[in-house]
N, C-alpha and C positions, 0 to 999 in steps of 0.2 A: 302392134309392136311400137309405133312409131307414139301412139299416143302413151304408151307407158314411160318412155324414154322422156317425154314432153312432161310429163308429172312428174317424175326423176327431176328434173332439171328445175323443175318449181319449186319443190320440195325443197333444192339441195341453195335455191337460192332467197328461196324463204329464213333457210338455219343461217345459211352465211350472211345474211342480212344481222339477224340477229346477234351473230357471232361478233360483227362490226360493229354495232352500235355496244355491244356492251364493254368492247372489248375500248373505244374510243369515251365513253362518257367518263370515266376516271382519268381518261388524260384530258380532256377541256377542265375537270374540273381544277384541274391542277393549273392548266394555262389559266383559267380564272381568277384564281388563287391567285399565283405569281404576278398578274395585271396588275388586280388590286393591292398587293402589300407593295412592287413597287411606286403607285402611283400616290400611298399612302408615305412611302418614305421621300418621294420625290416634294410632295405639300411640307412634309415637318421640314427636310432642309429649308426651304421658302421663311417658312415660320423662323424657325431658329436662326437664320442669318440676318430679318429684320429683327428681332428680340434681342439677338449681340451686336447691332448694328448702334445701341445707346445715343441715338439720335432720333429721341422721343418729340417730335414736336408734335402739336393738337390744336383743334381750336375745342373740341366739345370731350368730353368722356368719349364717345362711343368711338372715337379715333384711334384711341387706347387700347393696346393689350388687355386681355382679360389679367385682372388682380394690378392693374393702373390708373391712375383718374389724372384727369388734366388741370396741372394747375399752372396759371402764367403761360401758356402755352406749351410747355414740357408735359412727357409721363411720366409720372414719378409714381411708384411701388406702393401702394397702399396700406403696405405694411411695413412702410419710413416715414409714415405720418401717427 
């Protein structure tokens, strides 16, 4: 008896095992989710506040915004030249 109870009890925490993990992998995927798009909108503010910030100084190109080139030590828009 006592061994049937003891396989009962395997059994039932084998399913409930099972039952947690599937029941939790769509919510991490979502905390994942959410990590990454904040930590992606958290970078573009970064971006966008030096890019309005129009105090482009440089000494080489690679200083420069992508679609800028340095000239005189400003970046000016590559597509105002």
């Amino acid at each position: 008896m006592l061994a049937k109870l003891r396989n009962a009890f395997k059994q039932f925490g084998v399913i409930g095992l099972v039952v947690l993990v599937g029941l939790s992998v769509p919510f991490l995927i979502w905390v994942a989710t959410i990590f990454c798009l904040r930590q992606i909108y958290k970078e573009w503010r970064v971006i966008r506040g030096w890019l309005q910030a129009k105090n482009f100084t440089c000494s080489l190109d690679t200083d420069c915004p992508p679609g800028y080139v340095c000239i005189d030590g400003r970046c000016i828009s590559d597509t105002a030249m």
